[in-house]
C-alpha positions as CSV (number, residue, x, y, z in Angstrom):
1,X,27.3,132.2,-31.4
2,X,24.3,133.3,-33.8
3,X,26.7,131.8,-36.9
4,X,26.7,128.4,-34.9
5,X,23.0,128.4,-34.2
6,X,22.5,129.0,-38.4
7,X,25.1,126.2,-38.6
8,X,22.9,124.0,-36.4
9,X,19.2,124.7,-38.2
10,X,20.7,124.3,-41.1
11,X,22.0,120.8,-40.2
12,X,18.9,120.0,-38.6
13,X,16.9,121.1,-41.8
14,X,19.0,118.9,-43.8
15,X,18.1,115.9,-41.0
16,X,14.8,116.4,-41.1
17,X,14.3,116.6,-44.8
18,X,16.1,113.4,-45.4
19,X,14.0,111.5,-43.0
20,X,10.7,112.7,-44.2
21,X,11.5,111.2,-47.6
22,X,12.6,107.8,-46.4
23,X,9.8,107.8,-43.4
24,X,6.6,105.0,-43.4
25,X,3.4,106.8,-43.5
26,X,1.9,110.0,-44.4
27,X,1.3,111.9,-41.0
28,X,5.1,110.7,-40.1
29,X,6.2,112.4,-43.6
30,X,4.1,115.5,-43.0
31,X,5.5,116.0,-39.5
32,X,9.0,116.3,-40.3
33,X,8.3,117.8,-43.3
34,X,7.0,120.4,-41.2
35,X,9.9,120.6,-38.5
36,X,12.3,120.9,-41.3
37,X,10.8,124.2,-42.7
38,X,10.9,125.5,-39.3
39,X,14.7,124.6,-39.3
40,X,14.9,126.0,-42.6
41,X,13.0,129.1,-41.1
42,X,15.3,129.8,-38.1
43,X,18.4,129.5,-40.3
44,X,16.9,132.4,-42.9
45,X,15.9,134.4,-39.4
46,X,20.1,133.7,-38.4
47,X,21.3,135.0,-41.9
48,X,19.8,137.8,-41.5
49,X,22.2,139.1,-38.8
50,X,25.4,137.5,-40.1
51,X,24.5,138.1,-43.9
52,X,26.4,135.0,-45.1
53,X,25.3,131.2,-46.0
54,X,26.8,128.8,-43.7
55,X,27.3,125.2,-45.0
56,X,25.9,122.5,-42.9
57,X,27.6,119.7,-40.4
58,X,27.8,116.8,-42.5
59,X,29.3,114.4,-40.3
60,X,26.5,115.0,-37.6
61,X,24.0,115.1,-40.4
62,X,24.8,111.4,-41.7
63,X,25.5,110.0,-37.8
64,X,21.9,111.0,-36.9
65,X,20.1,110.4,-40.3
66,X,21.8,106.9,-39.7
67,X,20.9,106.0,-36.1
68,X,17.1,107.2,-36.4
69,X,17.0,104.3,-40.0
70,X,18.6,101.7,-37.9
71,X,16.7,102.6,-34.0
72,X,13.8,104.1,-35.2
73,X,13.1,107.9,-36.2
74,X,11.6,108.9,-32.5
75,X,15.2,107.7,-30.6
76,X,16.8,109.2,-33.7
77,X,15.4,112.6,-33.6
78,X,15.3,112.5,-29.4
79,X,18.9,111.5,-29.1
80,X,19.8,115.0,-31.8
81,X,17.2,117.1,-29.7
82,X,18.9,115.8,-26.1
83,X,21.9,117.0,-27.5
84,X,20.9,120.5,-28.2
85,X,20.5,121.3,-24.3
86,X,23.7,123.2,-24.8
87,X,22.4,125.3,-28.3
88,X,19.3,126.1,-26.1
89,X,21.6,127.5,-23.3
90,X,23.0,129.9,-26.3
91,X,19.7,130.9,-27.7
92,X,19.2,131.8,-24.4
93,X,22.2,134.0,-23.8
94,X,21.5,135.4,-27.8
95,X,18.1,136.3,-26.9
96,X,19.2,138.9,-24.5
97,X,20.3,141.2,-27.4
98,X,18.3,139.1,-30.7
99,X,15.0,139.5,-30.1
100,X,14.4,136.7,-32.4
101,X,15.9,133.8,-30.8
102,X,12.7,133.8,-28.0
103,X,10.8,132.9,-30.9
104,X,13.1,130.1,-32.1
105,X,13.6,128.7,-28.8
106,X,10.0,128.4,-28.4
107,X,9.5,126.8,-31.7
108,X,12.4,124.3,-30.7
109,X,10.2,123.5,-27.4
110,X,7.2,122.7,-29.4
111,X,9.0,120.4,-31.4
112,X,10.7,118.4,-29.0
113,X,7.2,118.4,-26.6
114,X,4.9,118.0,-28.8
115,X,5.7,117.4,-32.8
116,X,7.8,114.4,-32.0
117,X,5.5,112.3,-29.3
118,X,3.3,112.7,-32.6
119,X,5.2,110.4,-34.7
120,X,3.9,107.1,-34.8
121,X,6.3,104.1,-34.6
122,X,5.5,100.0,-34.5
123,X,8.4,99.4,-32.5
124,X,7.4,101.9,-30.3
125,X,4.2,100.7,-30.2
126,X,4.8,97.1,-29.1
127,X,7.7,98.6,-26.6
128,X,5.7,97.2,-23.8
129,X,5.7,93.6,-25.6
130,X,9.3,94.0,-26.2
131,X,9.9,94.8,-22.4
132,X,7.4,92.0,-21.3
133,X,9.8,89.4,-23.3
134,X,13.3,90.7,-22.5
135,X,12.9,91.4,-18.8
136,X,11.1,87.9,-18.6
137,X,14.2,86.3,-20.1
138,X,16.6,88.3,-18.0
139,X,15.2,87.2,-14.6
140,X,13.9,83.9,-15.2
141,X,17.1,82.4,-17.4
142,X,20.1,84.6,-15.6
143,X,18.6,83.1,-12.5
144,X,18.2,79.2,-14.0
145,X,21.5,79.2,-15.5
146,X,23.2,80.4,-11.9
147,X,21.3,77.7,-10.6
148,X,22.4,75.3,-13.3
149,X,26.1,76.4,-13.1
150,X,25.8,74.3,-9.7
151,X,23.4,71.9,-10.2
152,X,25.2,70.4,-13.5
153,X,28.8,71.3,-13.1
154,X,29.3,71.3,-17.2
155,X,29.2,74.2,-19.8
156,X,27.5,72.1,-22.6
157,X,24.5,70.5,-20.7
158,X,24.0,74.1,-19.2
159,X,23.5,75.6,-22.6
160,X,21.7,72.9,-23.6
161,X,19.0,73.2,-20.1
162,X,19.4,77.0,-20.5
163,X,18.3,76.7,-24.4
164,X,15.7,74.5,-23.7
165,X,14.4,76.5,-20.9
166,X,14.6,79.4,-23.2
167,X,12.7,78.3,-26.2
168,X,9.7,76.9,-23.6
169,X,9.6,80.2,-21.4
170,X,9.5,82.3,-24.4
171,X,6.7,80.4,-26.2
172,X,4.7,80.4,-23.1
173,X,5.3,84.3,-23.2
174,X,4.1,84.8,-26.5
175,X,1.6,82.5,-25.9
176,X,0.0,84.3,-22.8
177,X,0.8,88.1,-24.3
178,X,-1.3,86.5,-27.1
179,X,-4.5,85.8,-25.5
180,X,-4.1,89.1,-23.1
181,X,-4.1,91.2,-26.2
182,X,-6.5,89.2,-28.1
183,X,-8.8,89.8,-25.0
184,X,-8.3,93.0,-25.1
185,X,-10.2,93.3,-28.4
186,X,-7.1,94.0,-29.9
187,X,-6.8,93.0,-33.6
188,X,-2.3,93.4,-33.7
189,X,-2.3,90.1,-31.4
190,X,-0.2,88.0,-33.4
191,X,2.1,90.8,-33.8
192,X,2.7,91.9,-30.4
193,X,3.0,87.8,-29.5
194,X,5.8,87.5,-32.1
195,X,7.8,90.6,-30.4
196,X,7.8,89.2,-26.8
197,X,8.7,86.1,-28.4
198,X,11.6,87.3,-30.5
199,X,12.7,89.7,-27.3
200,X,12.9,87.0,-25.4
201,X,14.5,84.5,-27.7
202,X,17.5,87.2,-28.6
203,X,18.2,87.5,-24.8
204,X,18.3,84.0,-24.5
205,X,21.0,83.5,-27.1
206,X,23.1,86.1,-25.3
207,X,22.8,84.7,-22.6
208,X,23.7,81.1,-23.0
209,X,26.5,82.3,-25.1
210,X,29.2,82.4,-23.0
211,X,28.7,78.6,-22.2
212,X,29.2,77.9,-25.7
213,X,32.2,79.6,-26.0
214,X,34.2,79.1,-22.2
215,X,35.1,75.9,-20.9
216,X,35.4,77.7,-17.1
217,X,31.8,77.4,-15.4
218,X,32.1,80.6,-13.4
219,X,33.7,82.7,-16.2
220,X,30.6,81.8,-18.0
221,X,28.6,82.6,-15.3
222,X,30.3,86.1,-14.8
223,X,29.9,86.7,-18.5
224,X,26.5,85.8,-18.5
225,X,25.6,88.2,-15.9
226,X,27.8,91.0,-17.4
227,X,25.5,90.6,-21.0
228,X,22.6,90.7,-18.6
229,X,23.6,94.0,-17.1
230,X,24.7,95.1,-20.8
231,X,21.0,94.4,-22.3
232,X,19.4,95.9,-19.5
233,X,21.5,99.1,-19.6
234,X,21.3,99.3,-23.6
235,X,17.7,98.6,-23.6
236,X,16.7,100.9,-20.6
237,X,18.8,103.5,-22.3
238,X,17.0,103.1,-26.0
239,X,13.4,103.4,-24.1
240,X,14.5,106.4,-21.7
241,X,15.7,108.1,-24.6
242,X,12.5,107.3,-27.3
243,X,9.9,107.8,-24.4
244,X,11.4,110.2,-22.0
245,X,11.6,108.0,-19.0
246,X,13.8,108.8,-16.3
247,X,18.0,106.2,-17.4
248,X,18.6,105.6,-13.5
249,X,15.3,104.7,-12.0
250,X,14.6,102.3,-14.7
251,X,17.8,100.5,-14.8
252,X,19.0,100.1,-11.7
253,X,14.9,99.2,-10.8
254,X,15.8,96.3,-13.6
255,X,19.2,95.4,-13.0
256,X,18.2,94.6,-8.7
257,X,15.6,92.6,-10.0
258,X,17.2,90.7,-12.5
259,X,20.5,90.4,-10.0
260,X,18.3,89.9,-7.2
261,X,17.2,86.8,-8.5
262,X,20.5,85.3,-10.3
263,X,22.2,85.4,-6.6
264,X,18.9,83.8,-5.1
265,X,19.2,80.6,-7.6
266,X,23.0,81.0,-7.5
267,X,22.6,79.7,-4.0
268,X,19.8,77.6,-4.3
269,X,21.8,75.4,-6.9
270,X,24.7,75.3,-4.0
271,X,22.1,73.7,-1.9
272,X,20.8,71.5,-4.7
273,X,24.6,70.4,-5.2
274,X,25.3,69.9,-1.8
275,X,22.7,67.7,-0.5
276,X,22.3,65.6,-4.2
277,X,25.4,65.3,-5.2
């Protein structure tokens, strides 16, 4: 067990030092500059007992070093830490006869509570923005497009409405996230526009996509509402992960409301159908 935990800080020495190089500003550098010489400390603190040098994992080392450049160091480096419920659980049973590993599980604590929430991330930062635009897109256009599946009866002109839709709900968006943040006294105004904008657009395209690609209306429809449930679940899962929200309450919270609402218009466009067609 103790030659697994070395194994691990190692690893996660080797993590964190790569990411500290590649990493935007100087606080972000200097924070995981100083989580990998912890790493680096626990690992010397391991050798000591088994009196050998134990190479690191290389495959975990590239998959994480990877996800935190494409998703952002903070999802990165909370994903690894979520991970490591089980080394804890070790450190824990080690402790009872190593002395030591109290220490190193209390160091490990401070890192995950305290260290990371200190790194500071833009797409963190405009998370909110991000949210504002994709959850906008998912309840207003999965609910226009059930309602246009009935309404219109043809897989091109639904695209087309959906599109349309689209492109004028998500200017309107950035339009009013604009002026509330500019209100604000806010001087990253134009930037937090652009990223409820671009949220929302991105949802729209999956979401009309299925039109574009099935002739079948309700295929489309059930492929359209499968995305939804796919963005929602993805997206919830990348913010309860980077910000430590609680997975289930947020999506299912999401995916009713976003559900709720297709079903409503689905119905609505029946009606339209029936009594205008």
């Amino acid at each position: 067990m103790i030659s697994e935990a070395q194994r691990n800080e190692i690893t996660e020495h080797l993590i964190y030092a790569k990411l500290s190089q590649s990493a935007k500003g100087i606080d972000n550098k200097k924070i995981l500059k100083y989580i990998s010489e912890d790493e680096l400390r626990h690992y010397n603190i391991w050798k000591k007992y088994t009196r050998q040098e134990v190479k690191p994992n290389a495959l975990k080392l590239w998959i994480y070093y990877l996800i935190s450049m494409i998703f952002g160091l903070t999802f990165g480096i909370k994903l690894m830490e979520g991970g490591e419920k089980n080394a804890q659980k070790t450190y824990r049973k080690i402790s009872k006869s190593v002395p030591a590993a109290k220490r190193i599980l209390k160091d490990e604590d401070r890192h995950e509570k305290h260290l990371i929430g200190m790194i500071d991330e833009e797409r963190l930062r405009y998370a909110s923005a991000i949210v504002l635009g994709l959850n906008d897109a998912l309840v207003e256009l999965t609910g226009a497009l059930a309602g246009f599946t009935f309404a219109l009866q043809n897989a091109r002109l639904i695209a087309m409405a959906g599109f349309v839709t689209g492109i004028a709900a998500a200017m309107s968006m950035s339009a009013s996230e604009y002026l509330s943040v500019r209100a604000e006294g806010r001087k990253d105004f134009l930037k937090s526009a652009a990223y409820t904008g671009a949220a929302y657009i991105l949802t729209v395209l999956v979401l009309i996509a299925p039109y574009l690609i099935f002739q079948n209306l309700y295929l489309s429809l059930g492929i359209t509402v499968l995305n939804a449930i796919v963005v929602i679940f993805l997206f919830t899962f990348y913010i309860s992960v980077a910000k430590g929200f609680s997975f289930r309450k947020r999506f299912s919270e999401m995916a009713l409301i976003s559900l709720g609402i297709t079903a409503i218009t689905f119905f609505i466009g029946l009606l339209i159908k029936m009594f205008l067609s």
